[in-house]
PyMOL Python script that loads the backbone (N, CA, C, O; Angstrom):
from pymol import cmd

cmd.read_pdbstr("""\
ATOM      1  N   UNK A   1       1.052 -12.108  16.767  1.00  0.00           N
ATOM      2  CA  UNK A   1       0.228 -10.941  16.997  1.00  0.00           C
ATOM      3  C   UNK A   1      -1.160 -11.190  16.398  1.00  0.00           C
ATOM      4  O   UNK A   1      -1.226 -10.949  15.193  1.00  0.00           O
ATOM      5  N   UNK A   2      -2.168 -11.577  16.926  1.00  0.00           N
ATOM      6  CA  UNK A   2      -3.045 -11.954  17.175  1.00  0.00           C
ATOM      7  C   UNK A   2      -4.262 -10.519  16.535  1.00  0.00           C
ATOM      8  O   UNK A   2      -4.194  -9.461  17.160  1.00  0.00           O
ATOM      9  N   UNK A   3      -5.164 -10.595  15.473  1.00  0.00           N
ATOM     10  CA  UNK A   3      -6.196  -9.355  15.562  1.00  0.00           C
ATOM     11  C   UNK A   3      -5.586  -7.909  15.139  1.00  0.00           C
ATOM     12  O   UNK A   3      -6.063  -6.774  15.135  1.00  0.00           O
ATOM     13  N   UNK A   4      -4.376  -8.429  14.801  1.00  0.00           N
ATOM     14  CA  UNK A   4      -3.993  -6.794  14.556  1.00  0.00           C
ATOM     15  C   UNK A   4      -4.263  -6.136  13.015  1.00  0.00           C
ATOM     16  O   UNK A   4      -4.339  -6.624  11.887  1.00  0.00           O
ATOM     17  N   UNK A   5      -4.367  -4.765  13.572  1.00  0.00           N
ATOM     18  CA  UNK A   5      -5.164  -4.022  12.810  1.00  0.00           C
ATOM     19  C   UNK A   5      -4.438  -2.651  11.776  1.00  0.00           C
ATOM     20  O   UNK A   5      -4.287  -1.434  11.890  1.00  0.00           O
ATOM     21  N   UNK A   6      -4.228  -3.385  11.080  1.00  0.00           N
ATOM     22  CA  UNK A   6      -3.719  -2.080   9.797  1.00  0.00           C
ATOM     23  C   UNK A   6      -4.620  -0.576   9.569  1.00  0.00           C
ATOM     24  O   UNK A   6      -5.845  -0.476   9.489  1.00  0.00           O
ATOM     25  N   UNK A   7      -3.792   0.320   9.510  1.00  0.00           N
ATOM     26  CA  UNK A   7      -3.965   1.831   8.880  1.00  0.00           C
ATOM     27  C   UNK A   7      -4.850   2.064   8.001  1.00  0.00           C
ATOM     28  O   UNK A   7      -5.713   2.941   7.966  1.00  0.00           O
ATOM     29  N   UNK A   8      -4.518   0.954   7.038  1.00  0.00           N
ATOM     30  CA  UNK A   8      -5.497   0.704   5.567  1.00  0.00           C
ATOM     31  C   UNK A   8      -5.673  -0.144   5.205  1.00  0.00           C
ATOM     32  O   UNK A   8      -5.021  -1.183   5.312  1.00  0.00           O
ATOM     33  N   UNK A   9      -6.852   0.114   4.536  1.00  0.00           N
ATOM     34  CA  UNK A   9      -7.711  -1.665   4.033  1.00  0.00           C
ATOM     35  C   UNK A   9      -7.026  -1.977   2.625  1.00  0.00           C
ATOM     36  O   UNK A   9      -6.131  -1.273   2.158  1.00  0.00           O
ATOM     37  N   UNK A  10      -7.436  -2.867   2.137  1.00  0.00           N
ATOM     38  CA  UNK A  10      -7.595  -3.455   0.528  1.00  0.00           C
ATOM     39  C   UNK A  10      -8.188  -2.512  -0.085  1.00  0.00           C
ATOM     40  O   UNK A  10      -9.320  -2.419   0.390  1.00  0.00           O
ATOM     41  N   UNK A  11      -7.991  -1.624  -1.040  1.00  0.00           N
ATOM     42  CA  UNK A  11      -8.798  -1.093  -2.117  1.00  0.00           C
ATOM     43  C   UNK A  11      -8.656   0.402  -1.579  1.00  0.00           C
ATOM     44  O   UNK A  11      -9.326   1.036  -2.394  1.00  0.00           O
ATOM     45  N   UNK A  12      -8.266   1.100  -0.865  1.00  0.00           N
ATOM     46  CA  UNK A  12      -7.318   2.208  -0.048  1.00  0.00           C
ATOM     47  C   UNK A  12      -6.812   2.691  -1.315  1.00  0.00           C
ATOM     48  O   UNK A  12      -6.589   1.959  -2.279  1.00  0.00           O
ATOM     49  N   UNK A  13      -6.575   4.374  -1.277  1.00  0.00           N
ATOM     50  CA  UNK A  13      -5.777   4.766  -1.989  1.00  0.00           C
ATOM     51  C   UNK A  13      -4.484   5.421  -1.424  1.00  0.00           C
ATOM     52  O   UNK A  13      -4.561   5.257  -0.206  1.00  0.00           O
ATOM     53  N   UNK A  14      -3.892   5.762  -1.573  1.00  0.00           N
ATOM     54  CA  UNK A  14      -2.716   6.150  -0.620  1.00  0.00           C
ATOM     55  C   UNK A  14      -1.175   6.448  -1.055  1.00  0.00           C
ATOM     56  O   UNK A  14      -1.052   6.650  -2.263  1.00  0.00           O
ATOM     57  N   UNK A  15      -0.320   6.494  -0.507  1.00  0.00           N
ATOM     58  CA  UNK A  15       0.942   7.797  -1.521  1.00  0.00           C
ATOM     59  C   UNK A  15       2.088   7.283  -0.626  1.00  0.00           C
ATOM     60  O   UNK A  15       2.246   7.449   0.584  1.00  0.00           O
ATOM     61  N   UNK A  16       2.981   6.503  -1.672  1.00  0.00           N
ATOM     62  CA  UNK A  16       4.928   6.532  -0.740  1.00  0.00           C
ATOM     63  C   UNK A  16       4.961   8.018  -0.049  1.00  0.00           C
ATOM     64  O   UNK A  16       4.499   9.040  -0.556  1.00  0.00           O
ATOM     65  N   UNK A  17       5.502   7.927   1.008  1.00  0.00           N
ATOM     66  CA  UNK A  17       6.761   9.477   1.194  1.00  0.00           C
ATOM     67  C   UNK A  17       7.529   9.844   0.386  1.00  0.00           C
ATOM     68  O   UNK A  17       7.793  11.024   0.157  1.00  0.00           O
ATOM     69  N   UNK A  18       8.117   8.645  -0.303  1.00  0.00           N
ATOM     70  CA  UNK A  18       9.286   8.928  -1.485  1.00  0.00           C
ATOM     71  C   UNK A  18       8.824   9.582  -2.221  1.00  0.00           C
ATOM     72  O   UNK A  18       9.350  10.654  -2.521  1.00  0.00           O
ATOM     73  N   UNK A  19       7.603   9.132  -2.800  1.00  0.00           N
ATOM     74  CA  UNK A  19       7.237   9.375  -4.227  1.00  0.00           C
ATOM     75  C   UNK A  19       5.775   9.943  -4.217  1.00  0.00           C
ATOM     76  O   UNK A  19       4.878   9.392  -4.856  1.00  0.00           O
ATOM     77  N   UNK A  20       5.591  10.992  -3.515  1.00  0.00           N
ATOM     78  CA  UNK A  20       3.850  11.303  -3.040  1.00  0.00           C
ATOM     79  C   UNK A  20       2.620  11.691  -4.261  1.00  0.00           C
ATOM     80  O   UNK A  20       1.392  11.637  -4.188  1.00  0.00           O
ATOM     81  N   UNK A  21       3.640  12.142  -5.509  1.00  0.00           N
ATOM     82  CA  UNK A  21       2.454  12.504  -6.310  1.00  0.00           C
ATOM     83  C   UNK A  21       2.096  11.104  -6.885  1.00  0.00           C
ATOM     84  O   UNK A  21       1.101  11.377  -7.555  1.00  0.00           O
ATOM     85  N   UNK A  22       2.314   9.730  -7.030  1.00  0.00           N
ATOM     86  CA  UNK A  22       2.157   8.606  -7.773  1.00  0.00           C
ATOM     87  C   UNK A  22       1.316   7.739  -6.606  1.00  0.00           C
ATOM     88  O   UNK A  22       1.711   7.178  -5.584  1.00  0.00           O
ATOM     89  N   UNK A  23      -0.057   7.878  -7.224  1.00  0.00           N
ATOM     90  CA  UNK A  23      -1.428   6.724  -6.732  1.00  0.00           C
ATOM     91  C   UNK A  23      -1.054   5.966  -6.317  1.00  0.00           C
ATOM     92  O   UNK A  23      -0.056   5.534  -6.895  1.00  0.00           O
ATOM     93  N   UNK A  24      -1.347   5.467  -5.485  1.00  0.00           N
ATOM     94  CA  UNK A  24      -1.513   3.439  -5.067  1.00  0.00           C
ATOM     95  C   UNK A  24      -2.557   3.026  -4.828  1.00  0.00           C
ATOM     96  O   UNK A  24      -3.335   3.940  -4.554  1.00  0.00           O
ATOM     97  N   UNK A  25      -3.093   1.832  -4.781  1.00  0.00           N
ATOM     98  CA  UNK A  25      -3.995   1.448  -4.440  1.00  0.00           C
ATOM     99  C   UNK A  25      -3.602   0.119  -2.936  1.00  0.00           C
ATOM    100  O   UNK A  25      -2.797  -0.775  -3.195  1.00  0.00           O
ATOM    101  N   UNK A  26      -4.093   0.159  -1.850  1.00  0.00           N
ATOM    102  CA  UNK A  26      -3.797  -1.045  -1.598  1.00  0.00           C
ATOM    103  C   UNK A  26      -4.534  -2.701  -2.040  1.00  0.00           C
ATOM    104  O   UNK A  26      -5.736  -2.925  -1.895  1.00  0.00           O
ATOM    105  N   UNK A  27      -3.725  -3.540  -2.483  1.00  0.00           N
ATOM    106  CA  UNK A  27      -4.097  -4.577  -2.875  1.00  0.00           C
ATOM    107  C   UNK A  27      -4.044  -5.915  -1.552  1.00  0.00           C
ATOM    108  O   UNK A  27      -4.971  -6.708  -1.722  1.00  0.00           O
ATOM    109  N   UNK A  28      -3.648  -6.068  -1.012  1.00  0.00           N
ATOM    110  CA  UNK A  28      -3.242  -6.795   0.477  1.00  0.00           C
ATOM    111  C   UNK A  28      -2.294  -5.966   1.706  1.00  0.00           C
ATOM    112  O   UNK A  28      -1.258  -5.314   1.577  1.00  0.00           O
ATOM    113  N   UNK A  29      -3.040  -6.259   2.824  1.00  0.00           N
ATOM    114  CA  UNK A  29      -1.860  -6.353   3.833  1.00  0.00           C
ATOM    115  C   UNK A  29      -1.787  -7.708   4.481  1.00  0.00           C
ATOM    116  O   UNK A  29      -2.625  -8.465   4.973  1.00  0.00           O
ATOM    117  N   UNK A  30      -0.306  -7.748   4.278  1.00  0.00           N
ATOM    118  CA  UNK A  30      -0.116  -9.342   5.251  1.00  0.00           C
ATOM    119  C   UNK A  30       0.944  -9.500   6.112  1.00  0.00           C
ATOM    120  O   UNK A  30       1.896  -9.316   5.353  1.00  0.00           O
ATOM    121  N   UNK A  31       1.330  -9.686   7.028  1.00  0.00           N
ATOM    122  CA  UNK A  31       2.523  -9.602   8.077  1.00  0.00           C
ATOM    123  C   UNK A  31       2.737  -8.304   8.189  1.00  0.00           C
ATOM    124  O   UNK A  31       3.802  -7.927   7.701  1.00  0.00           O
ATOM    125  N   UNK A  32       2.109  -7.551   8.645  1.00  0.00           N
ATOM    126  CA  UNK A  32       2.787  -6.023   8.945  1.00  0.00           C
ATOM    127  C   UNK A  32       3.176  -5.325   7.237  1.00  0.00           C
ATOM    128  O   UNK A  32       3.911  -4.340   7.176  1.00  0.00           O
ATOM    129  N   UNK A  33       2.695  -5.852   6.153  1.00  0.00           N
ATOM    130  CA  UNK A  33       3.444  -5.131   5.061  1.00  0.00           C
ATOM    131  C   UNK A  33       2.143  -5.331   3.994  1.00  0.00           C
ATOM    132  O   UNK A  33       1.501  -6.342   3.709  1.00  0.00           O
ATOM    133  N   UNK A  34       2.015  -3.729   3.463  1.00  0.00           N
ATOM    134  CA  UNK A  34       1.323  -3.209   2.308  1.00  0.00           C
ATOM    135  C   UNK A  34       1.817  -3.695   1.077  1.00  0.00           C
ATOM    136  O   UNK A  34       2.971  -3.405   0.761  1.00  0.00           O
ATOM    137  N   UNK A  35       0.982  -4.528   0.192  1.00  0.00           N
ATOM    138  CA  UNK A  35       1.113  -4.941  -0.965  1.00  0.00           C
ATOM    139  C   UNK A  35       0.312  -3.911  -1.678  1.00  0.00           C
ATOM    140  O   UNK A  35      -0.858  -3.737  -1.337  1.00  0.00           O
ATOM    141  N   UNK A  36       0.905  -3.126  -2.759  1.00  0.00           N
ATOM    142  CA  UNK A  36       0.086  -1.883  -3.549  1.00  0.00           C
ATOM    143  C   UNK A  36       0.228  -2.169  -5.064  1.00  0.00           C
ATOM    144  O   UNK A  36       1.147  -2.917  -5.398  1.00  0.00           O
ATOM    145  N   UNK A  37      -0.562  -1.668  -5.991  1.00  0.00           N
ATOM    146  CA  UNK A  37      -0.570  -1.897  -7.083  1.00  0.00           C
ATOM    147  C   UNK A  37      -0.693   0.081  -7.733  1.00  0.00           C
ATOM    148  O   UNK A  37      -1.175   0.996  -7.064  1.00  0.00           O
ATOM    149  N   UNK A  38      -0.257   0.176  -8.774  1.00  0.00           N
ATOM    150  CA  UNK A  38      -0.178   1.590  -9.414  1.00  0.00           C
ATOM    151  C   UNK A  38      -1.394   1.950 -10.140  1.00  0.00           C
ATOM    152  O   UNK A  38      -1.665   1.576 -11.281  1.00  0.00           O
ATOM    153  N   UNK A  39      -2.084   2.683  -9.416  1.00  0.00           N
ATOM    154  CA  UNK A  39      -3.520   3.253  -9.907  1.00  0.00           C
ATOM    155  C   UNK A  39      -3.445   3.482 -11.449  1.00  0.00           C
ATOM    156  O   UNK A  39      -4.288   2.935 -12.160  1.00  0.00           O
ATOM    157  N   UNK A  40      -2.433   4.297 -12.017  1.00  0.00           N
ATOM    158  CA  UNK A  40      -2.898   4.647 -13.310  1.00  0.00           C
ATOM    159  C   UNK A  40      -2.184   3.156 -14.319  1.00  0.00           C
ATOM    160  O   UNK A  40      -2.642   2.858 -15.422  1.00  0.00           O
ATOM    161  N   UNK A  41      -1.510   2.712 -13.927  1.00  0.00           N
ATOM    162  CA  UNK A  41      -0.872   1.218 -14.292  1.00  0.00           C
ATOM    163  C   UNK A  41      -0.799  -0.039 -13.740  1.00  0.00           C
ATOM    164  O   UNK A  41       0.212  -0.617 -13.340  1.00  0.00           O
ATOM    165  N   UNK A  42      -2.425  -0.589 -13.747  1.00  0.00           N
ATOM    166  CA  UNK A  42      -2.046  -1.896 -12.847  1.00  0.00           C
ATOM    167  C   UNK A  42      -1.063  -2.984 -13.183  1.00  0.00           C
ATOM    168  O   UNK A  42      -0.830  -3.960 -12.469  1.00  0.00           O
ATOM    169  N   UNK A  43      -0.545  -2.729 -14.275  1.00  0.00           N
ATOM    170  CA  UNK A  43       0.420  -3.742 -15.072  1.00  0.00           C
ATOM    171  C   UNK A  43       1.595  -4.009 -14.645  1.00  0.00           C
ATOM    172  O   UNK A  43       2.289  -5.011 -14.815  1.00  0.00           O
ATOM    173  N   UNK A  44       1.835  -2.798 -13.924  1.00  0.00           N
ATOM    174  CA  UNK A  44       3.216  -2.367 -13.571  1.00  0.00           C
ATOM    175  C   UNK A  44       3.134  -3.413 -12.412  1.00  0.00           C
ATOM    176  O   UNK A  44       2.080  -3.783 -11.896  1.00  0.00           O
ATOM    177  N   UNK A  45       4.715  -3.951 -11.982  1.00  0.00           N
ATOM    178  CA  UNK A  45       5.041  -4.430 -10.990  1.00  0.00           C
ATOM    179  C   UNK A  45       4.316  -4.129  -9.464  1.00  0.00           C
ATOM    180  O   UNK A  45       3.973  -3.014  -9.074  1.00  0.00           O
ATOM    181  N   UNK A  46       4.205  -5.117  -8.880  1.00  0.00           N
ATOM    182  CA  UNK A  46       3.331  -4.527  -7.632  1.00  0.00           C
ATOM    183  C   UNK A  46       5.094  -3.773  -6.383  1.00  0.00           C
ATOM    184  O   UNK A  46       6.309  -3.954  -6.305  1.00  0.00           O
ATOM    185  N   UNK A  47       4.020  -2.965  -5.729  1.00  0.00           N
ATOM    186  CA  UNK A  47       5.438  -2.649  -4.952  1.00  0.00           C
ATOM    187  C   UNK A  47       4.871  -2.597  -3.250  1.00  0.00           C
ATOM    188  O   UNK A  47       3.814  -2.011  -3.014  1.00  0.00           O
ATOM    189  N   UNK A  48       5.620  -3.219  -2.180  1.00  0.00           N
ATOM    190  CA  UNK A  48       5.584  -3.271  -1.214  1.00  0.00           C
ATOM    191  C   UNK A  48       6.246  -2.135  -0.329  1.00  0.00           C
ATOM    192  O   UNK A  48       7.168  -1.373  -0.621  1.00  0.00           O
ATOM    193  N   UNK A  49       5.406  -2.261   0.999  1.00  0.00           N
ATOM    194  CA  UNK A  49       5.983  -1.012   2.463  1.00  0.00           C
ATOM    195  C   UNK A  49       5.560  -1.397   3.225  1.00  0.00           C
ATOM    196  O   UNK A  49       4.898  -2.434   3.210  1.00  0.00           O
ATOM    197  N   UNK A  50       5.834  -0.553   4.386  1.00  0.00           N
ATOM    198  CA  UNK A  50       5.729  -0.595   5.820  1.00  0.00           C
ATOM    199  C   UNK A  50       4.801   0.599   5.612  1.00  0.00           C
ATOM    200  O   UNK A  50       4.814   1.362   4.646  1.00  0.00           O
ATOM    201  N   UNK A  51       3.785   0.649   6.944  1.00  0.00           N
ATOM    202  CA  UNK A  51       2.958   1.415   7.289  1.00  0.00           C
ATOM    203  C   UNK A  51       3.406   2.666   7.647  1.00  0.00           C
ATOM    204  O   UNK A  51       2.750   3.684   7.426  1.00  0.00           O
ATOM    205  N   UNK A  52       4.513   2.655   8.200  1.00  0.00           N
ATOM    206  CA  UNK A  52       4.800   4.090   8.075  1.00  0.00           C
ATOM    207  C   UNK A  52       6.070   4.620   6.986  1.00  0.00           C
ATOM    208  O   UNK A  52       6.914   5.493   7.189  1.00  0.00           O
ATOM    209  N   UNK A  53       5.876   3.792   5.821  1.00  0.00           N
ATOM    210  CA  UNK A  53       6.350   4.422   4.343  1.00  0.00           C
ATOM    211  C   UNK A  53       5.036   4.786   3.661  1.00  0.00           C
ATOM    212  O   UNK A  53       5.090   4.753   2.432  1.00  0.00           O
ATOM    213  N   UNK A  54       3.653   5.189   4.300  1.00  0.00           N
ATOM    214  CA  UNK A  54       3.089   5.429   3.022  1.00  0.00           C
ATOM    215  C   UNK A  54       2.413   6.440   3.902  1.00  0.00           C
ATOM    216  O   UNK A  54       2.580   6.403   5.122  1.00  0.00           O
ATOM    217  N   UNK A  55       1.625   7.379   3.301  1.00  0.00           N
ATOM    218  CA  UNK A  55       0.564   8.792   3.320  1.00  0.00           C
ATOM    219  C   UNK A  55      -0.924   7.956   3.226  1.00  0.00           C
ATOM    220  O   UNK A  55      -1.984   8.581   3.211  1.00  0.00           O
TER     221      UNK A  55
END
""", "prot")
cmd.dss("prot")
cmd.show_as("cartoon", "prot")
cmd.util.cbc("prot")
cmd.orient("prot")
């Protein structure tokens, strides 16, 4: 898939469904999947989704 185009960029802020009150930031998208890091804790483990797991 050739040019394709994600929801959200790098540096995006944005919210699980699961978990909507807790920040993210996006840090990469690569193959169809959001790499995010925790706004108020970048320390914390990074956590991955699908585009339509996040707000």
């Amino acid at each position: 898939m050739v040019g394709q185009e994600s929801k959200f960029k790098p540096g995006d802020t944005v919210y699980a469904k699961v978990n909507p009150e807790v920040k993210l930031i996006v840090r990469l998208y690569y193959r169809r999947i959001y790499y995010c890091t925790y706004a108020q804790d970048t320390k914390k483990k990074e956590v991955v989704f699908f585009e339509r797991e996040l707000l």
